[in-house]
PyMOL Python script that loads the backbone (N, CA, C, O; Angstrom):
from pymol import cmd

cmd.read_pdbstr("""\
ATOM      1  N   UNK A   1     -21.530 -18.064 -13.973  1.00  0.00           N
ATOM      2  CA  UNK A   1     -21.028 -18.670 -12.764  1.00  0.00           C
ATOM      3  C   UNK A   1     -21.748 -18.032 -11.582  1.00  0.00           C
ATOM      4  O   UNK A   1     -21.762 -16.801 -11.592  1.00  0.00           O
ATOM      5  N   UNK A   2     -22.306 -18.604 -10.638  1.00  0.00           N
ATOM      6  CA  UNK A   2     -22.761 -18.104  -9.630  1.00  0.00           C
ATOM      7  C   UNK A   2     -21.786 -18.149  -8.708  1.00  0.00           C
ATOM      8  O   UNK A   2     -20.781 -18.825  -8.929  1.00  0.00           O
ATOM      9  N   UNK A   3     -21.969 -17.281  -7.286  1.00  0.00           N
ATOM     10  CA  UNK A   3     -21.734 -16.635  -6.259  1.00  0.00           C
ATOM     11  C   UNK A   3     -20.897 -17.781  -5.860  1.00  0.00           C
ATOM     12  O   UNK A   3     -19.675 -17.695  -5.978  1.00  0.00           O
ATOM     13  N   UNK A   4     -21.462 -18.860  -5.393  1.00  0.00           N
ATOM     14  CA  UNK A   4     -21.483 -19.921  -4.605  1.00  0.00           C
ATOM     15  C   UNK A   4     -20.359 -21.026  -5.478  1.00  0.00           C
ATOM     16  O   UNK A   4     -19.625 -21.784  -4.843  1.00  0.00           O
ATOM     17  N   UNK A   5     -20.361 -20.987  -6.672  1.00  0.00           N
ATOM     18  CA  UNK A   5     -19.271 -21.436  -7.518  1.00  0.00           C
ATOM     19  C   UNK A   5     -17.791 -20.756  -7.713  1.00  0.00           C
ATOM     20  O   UNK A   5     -16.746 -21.247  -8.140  1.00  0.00           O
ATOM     21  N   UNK A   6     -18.041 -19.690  -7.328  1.00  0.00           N
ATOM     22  CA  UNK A   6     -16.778 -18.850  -7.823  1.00  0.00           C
ATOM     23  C   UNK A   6     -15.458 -19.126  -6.679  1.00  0.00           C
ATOM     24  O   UNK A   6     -15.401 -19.640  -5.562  1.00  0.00           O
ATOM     25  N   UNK A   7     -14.705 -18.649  -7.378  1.00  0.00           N
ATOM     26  CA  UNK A   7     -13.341 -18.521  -6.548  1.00  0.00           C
ATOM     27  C   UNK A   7     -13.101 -17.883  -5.342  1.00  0.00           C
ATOM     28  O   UNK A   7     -13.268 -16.721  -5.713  1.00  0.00           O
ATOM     29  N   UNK A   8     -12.775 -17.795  -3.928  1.00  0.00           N
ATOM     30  CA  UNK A   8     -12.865 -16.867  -3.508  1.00  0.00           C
ATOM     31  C   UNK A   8     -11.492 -15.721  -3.482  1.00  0.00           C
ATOM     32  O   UNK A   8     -10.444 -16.196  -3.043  1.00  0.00           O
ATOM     33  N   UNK A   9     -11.476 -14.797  -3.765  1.00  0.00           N
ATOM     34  CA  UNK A   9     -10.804 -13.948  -3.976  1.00  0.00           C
ATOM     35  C   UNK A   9     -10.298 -12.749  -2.754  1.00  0.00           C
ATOM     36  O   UNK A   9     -10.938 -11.755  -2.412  1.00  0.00           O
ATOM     37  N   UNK A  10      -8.979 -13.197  -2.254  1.00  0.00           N
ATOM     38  CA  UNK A  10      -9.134 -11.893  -0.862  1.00  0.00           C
ATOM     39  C   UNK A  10      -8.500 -11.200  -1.276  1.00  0.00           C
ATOM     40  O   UNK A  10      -7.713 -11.453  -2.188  1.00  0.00           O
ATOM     41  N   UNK A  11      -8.686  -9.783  -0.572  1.00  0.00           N
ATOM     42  CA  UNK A  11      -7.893  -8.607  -1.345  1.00  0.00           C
ATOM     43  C   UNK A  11      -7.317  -8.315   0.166  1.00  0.00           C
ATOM     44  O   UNK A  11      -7.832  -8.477   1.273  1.00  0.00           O
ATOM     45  N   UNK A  12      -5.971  -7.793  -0.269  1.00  0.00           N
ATOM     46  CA  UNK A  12      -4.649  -7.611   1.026  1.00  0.00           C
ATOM     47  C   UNK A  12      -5.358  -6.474   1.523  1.00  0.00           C
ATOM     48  O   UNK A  12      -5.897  -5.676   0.756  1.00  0.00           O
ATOM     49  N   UNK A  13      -5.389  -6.348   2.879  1.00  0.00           N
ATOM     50  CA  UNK A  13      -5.472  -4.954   3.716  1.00  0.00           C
ATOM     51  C   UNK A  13      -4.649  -3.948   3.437  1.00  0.00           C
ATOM     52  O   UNK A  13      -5.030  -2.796   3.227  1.00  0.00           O
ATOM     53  N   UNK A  14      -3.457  -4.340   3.421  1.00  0.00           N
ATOM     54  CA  UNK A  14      -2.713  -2.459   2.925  1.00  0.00           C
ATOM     55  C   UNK A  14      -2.646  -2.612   1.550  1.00  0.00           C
ATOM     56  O   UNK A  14      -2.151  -3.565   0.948  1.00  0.00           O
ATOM     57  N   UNK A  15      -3.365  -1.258   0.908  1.00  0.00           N
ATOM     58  CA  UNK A  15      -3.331  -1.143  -0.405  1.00  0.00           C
ATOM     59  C   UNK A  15      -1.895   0.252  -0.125  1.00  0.00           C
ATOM     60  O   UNK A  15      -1.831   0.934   0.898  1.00  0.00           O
ATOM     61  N   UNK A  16      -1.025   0.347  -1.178  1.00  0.00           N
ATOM     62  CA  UNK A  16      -0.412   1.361  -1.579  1.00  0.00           C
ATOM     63  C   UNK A  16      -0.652   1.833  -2.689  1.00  0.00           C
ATOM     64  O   UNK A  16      -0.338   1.143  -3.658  1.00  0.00           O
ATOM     65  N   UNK A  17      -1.223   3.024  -2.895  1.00  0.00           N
ATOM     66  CA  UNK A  17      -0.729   3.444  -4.118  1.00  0.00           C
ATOM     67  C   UNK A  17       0.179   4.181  -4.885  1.00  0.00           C
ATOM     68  O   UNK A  17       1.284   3.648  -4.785  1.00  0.00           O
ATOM     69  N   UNK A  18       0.217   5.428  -5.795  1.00  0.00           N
ATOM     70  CA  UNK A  18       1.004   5.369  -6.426  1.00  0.00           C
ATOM     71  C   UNK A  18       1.879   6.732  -6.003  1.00  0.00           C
ATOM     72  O   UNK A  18       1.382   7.461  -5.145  1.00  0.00           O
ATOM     73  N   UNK A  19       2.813   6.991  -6.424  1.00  0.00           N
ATOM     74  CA  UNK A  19       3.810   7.897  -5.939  1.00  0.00           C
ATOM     75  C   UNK A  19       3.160   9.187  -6.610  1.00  0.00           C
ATOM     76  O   UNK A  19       2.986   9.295  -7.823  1.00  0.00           O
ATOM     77  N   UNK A  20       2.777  10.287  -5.528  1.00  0.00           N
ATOM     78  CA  UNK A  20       2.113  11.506  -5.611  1.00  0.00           C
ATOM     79  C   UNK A  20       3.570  12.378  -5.212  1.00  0.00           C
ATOM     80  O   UNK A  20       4.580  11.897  -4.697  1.00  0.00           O
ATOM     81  N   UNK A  21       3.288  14.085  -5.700  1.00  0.00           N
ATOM     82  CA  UNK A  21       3.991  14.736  -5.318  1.00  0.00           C
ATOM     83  C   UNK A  21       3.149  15.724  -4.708  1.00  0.00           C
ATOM     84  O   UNK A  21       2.110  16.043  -5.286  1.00  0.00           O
ATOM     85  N   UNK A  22       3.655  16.574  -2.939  1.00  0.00           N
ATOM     86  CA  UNK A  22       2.892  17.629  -2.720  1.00  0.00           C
ATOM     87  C   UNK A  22       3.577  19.046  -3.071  1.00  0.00           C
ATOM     88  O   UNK A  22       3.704  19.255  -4.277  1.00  0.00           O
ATOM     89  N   UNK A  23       3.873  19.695  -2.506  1.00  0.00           N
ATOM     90  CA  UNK A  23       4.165  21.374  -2.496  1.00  0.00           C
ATOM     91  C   UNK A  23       5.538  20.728  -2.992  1.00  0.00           C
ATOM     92  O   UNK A  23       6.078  19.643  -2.779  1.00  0.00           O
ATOM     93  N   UNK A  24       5.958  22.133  -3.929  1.00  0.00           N
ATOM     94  CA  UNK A  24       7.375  22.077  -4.246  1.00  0.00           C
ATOM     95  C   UNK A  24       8.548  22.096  -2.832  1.00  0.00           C
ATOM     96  O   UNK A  24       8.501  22.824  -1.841  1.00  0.00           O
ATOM     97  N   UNK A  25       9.676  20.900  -3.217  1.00  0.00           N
ATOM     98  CA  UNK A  25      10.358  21.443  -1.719  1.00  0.00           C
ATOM     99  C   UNK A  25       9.837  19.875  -1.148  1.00  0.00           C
ATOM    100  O   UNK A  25      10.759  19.212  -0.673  1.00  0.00           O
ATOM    101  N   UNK A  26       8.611  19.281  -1.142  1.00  0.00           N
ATOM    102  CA  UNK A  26       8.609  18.512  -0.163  1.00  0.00           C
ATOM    103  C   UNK A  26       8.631  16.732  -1.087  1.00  0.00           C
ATOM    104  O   UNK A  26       8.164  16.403  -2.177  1.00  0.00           O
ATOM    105  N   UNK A  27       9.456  15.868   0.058  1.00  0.00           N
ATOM    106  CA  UNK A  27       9.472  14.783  -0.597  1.00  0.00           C
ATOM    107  C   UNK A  27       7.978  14.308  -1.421  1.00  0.00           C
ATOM    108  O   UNK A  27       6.878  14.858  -1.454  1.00  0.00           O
ATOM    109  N   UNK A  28       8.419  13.214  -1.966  1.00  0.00           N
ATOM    110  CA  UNK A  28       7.327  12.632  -2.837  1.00  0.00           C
ATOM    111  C   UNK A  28       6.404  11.575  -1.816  1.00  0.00           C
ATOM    112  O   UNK A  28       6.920  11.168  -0.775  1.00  0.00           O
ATOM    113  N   UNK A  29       5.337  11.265  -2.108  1.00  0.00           N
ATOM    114  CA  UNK A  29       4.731  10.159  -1.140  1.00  0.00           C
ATOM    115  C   UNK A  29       3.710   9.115  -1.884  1.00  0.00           C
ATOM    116  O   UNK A  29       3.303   9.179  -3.044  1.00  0.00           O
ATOM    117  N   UNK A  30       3.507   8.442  -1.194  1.00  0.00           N
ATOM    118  CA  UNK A  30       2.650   7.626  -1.151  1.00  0.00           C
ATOM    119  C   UNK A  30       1.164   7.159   0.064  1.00  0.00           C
ATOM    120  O   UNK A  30       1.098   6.718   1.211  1.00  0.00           O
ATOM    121  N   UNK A  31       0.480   7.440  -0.665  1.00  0.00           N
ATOM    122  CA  UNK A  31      -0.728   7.185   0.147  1.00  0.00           C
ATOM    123  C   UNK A  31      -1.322   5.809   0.517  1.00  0.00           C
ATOM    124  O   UNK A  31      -1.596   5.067  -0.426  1.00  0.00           O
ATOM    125  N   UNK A  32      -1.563   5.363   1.817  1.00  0.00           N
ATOM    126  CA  UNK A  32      -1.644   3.955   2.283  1.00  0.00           C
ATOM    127  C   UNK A  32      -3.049   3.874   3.190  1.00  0.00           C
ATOM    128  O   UNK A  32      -3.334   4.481   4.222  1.00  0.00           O
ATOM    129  N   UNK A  33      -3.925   2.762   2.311  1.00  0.00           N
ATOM    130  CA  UNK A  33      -5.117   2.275   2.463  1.00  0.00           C
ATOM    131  C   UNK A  33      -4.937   1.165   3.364  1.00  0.00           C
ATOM    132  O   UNK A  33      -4.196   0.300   2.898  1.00  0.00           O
ATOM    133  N   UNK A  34      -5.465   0.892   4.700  1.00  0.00           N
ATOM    134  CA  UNK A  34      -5.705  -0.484   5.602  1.00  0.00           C
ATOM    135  C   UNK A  34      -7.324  -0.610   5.363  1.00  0.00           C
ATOM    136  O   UNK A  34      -8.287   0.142   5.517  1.00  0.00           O
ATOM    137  N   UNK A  35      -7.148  -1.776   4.965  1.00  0.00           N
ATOM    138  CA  UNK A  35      -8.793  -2.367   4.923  1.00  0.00           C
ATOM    139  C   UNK A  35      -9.785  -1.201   3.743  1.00  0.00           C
ATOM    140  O   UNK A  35     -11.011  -1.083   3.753  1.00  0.00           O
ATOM    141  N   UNK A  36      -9.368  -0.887   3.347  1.00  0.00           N
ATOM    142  CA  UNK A  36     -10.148   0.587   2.585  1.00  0.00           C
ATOM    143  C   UNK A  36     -10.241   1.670   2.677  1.00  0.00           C
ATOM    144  O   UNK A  36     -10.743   2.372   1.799  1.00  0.00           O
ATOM    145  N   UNK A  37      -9.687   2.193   3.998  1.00  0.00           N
ATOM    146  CA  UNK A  37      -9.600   3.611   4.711  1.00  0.00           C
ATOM    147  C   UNK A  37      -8.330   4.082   4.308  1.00  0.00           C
ATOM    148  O   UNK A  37      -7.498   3.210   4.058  1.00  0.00           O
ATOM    149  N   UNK A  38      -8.012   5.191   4.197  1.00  0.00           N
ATOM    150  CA  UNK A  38      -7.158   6.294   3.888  1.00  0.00           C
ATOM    151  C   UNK A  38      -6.644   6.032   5.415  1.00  0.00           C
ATOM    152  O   UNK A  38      -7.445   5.926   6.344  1.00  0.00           O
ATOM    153  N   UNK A  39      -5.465   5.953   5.557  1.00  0.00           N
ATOM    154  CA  UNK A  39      -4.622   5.848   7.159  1.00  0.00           C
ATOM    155  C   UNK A  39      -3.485   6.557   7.089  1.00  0.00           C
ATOM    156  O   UNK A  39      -3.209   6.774   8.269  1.00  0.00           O
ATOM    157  N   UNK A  40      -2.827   6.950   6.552  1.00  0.00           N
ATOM    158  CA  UNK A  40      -1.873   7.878   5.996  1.00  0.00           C
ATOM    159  C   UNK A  40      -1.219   8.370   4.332  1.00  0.00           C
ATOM    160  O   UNK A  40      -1.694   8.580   3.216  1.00  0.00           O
ATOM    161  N   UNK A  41       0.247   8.388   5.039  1.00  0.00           N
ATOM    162  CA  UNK A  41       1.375   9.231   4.102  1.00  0.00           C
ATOM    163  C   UNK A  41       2.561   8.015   4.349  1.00  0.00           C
ATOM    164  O   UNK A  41       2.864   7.571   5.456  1.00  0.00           O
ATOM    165  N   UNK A  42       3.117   7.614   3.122  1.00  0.00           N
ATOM    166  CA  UNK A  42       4.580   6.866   3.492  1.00  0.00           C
ATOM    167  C   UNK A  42       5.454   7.427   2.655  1.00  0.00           C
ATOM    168  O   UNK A  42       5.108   7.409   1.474  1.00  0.00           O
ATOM    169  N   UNK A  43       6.716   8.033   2.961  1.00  0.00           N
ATOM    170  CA  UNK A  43       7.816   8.369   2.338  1.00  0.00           C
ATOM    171  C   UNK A  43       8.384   7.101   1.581  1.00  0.00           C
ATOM    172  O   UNK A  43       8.706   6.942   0.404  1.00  0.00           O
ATOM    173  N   UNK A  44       8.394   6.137   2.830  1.00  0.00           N
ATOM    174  CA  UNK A  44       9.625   4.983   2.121  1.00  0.00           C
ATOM    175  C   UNK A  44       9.049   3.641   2.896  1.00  0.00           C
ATOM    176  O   UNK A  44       7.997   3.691   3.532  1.00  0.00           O
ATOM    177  N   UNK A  45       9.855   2.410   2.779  1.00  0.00           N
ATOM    178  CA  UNK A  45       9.104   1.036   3.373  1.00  0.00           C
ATOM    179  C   UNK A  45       8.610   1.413   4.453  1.00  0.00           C
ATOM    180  O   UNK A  45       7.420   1.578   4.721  1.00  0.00           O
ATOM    181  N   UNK A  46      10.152   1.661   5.554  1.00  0.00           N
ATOM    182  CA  UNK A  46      10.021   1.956   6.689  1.00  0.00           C
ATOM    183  C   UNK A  46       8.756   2.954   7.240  1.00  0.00           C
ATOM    184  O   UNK A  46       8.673   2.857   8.464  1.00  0.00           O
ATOM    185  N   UNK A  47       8.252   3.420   6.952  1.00  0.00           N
ATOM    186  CA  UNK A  47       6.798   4.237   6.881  1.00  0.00           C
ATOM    187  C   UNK A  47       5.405   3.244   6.729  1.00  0.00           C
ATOM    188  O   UNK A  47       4.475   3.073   7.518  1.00  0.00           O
ATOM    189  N   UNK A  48       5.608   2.798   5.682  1.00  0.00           N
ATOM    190  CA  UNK A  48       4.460   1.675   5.393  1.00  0.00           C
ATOM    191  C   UNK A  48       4.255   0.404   6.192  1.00  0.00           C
ATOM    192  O   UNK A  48       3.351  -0.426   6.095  1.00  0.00           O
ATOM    193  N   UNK A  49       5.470   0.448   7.137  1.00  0.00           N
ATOM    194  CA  UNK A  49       5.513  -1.026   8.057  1.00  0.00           C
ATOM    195  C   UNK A  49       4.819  -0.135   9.638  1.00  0.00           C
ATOM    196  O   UNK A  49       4.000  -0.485  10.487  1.00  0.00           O
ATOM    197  N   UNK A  50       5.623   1.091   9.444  1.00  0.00           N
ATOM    198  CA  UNK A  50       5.201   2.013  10.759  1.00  0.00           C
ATOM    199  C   UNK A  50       3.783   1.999  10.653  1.00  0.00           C
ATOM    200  O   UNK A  50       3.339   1.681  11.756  1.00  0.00           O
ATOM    201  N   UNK A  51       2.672   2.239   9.660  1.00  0.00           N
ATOM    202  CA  UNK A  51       1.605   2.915   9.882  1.00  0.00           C
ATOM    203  C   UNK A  51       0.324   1.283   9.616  1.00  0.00           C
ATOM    204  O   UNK A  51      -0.890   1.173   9.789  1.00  0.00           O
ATOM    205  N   UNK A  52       1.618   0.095   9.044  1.00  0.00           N
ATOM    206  CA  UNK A  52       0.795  -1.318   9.047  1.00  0.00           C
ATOM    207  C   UNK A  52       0.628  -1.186  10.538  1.00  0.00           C
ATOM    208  O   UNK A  52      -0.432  -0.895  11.093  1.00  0.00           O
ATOM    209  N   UNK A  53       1.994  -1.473  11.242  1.00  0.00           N
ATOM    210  CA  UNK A  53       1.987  -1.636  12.610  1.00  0.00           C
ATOM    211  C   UNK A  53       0.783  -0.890  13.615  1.00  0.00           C
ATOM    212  O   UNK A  53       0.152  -1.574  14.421  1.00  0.00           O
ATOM    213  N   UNK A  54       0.482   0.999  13.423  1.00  0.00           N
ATOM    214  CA  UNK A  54      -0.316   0.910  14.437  1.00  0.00           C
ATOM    215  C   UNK A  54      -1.222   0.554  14.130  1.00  0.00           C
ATOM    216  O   UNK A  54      -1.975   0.849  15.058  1.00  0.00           O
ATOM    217  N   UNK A  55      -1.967  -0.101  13.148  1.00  0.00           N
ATOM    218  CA  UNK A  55      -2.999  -0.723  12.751  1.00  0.00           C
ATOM    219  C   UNK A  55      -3.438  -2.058  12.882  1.00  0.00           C
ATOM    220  O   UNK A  55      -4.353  -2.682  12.346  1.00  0.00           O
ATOM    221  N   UNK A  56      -1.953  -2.570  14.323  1.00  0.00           N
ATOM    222  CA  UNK A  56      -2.122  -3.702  14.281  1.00  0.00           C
ATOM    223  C   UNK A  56      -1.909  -5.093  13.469  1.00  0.00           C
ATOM    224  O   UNK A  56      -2.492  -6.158  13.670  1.00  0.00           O
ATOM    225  N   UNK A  57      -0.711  -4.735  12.296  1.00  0.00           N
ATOM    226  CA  UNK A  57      -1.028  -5.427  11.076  1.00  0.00           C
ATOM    227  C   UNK A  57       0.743  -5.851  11.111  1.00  0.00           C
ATOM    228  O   UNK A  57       1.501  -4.934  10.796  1.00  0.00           O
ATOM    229  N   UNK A  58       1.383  -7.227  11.490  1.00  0.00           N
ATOM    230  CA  UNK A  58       2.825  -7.280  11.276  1.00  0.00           C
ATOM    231  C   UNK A  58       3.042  -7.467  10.060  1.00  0.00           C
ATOM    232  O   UNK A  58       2.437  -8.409   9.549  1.00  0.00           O
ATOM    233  N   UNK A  59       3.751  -6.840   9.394  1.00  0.00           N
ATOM    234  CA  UNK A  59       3.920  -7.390   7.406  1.00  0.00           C
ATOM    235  C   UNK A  59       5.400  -8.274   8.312  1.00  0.00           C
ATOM    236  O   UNK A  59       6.222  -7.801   9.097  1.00  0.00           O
ATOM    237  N   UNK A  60       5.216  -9.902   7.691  1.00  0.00           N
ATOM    238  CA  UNK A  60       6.464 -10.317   7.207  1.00  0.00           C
ATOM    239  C   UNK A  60       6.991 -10.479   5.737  1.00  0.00           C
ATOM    240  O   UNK A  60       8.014 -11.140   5.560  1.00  0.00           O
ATOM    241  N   UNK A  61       6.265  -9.840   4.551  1.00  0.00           N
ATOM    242  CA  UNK A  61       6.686  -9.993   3.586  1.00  0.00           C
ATOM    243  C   UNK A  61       5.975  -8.958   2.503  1.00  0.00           C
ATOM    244  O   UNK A  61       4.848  -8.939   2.009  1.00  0.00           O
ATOM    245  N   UNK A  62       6.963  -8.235   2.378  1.00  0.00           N
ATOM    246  CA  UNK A  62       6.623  -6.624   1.590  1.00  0.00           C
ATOM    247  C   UNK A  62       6.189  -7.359  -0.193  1.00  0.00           C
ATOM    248  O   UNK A  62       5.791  -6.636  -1.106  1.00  0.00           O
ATOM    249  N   UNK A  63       6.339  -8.506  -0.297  1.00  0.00           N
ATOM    250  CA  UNK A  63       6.177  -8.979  -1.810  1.00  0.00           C
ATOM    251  C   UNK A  63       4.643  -9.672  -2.092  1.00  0.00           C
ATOM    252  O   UNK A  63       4.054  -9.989  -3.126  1.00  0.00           O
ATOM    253  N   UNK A  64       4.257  -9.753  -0.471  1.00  0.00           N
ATOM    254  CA  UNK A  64       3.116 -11.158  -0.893  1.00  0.00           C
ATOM    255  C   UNK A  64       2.011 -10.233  -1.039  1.00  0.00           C
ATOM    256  O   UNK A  64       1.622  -9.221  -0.457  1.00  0.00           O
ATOM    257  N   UNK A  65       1.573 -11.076  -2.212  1.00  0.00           N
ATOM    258  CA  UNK A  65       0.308  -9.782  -3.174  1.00  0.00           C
ATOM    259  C   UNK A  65      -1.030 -10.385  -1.955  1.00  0.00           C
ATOM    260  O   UNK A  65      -2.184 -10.068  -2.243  1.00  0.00           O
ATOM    261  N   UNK A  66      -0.815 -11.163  -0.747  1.00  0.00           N
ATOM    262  CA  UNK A  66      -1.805 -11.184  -0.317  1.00  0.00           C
ATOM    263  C   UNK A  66      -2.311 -10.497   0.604  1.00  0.00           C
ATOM    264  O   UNK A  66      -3.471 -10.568   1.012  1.00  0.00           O
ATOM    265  N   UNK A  67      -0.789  -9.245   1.270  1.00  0.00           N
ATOM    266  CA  UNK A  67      -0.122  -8.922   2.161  1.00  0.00           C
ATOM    267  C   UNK A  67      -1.043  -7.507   1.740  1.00  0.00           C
ATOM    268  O   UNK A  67      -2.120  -7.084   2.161  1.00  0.00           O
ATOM    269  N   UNK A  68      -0.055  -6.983   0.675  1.00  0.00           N
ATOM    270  CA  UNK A  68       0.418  -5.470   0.595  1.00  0.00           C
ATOM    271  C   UNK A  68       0.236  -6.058  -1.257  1.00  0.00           C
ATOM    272  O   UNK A  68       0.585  -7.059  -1.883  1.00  0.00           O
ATOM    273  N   UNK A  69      -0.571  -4.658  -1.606  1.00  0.00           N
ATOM    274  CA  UNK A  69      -1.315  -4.555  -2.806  1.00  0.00           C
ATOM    275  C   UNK A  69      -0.109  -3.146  -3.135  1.00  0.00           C
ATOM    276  O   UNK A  69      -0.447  -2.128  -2.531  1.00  0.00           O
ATOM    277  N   UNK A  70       0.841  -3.032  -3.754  1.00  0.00           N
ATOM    278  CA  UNK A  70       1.334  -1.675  -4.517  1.00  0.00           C
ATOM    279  C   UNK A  70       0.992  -1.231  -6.028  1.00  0.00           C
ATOM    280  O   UNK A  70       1.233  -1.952  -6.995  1.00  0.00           O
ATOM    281  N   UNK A  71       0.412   0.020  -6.111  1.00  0.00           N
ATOM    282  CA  UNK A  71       0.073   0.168  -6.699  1.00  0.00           C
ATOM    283  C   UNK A  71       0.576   1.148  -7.478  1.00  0.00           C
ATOM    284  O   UNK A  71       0.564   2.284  -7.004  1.00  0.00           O
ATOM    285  N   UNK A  72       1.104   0.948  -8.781  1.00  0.00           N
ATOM    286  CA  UNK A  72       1.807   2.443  -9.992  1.00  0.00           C
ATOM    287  C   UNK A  72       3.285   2.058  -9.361  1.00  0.00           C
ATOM    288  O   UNK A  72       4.082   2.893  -8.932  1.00  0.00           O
ATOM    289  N   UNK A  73       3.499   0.583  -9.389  1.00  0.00           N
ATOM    290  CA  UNK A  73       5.102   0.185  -8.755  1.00  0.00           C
ATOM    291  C   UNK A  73       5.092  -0.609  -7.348  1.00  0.00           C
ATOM    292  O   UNK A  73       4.162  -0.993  -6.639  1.00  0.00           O
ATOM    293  N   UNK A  74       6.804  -0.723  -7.199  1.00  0.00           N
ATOM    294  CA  UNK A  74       6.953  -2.041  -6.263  1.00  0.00           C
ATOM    295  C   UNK A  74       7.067  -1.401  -4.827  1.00  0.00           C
ATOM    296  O   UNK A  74       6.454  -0.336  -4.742  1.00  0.00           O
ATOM    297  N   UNK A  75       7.410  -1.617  -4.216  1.00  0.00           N
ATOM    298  CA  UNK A  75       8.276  -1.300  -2.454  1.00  0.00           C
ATOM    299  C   UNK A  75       9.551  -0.068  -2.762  1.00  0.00           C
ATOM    300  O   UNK A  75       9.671   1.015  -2.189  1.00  0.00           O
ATOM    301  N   UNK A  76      10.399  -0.635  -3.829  1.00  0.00           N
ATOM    302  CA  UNK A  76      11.109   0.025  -4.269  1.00  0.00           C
ATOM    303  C   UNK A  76      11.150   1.365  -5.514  1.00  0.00           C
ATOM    304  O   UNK A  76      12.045   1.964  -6.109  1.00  0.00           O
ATOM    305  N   UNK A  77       9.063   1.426  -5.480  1.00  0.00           N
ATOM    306  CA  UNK A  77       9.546   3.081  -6.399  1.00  0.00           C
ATOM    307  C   UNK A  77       8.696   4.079  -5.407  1.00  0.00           C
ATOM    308  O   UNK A  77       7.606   3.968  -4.846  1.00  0.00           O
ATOM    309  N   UNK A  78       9.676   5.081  -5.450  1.00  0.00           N
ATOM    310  CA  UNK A  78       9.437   6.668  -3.980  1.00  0.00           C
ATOM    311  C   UNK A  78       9.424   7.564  -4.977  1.00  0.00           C
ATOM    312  O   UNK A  78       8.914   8.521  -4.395  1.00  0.00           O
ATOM    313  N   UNK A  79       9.650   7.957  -6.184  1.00  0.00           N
ATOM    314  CA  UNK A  79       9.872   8.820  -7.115  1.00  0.00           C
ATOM    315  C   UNK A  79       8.974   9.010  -8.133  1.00  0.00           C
ATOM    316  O   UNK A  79       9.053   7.998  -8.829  1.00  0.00           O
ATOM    317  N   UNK A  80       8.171   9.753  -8.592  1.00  0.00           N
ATOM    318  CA  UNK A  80       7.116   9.931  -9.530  1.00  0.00           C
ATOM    319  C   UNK A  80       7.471   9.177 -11.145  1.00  0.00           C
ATOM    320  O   UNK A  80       8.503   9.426 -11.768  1.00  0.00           O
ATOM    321  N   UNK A  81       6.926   8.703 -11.390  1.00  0.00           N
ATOM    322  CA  UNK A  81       7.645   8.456 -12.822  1.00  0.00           C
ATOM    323  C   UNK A  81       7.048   9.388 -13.656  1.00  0.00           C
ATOM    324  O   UNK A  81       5.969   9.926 -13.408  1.00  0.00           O
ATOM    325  N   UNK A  82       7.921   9.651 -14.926  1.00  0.00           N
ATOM    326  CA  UNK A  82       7.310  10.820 -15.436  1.00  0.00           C
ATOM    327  C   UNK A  82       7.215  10.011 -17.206  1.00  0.00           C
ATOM    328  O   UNK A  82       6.726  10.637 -18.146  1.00  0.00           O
TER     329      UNK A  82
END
""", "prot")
cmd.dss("prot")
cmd.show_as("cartoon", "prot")
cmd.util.cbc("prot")
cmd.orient("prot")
């Protein structure tokens, strides 16, 4: 299939990924990609809408895979899985 045949495929600006832990003692996080860049730390939604926002970016919908890419889980996992 060539270039010019294919599908086009967009990939969402905020990538999340997966629930990291730092120093003992401190909550768990998640690290949040806009456009490909490393832009922060999110504890919880409310974090990930804060750091869409100064980026200029309104999420109306934390589900749309066209939106917000989560990655190692949904909106709803903050906790490492083990």
């Amino acid at each position: 299939m060539t270039e010019i045949a294919s599908p086009f495929i967009s990939q969402p600006r905020i990538l999340v990924l997966g629930v990291m832990t730092g120093k003992p003692g401190t909550p768990p996080f998640r690290i949040v990609e806009i456009d490909g860049e490393v832009v922060g730390e999110a504890r919880d939604i409310t974090e990930v809408l804060a750091v869409a926002s100064t980026h200029g970016i309104t999420v109306h919908d934390l589900d749309d895979p066209a939106v917000v890419c989560w990655v190692g889980g949904d909106k709803f996992t903050w906790i490492p899985r083990h």
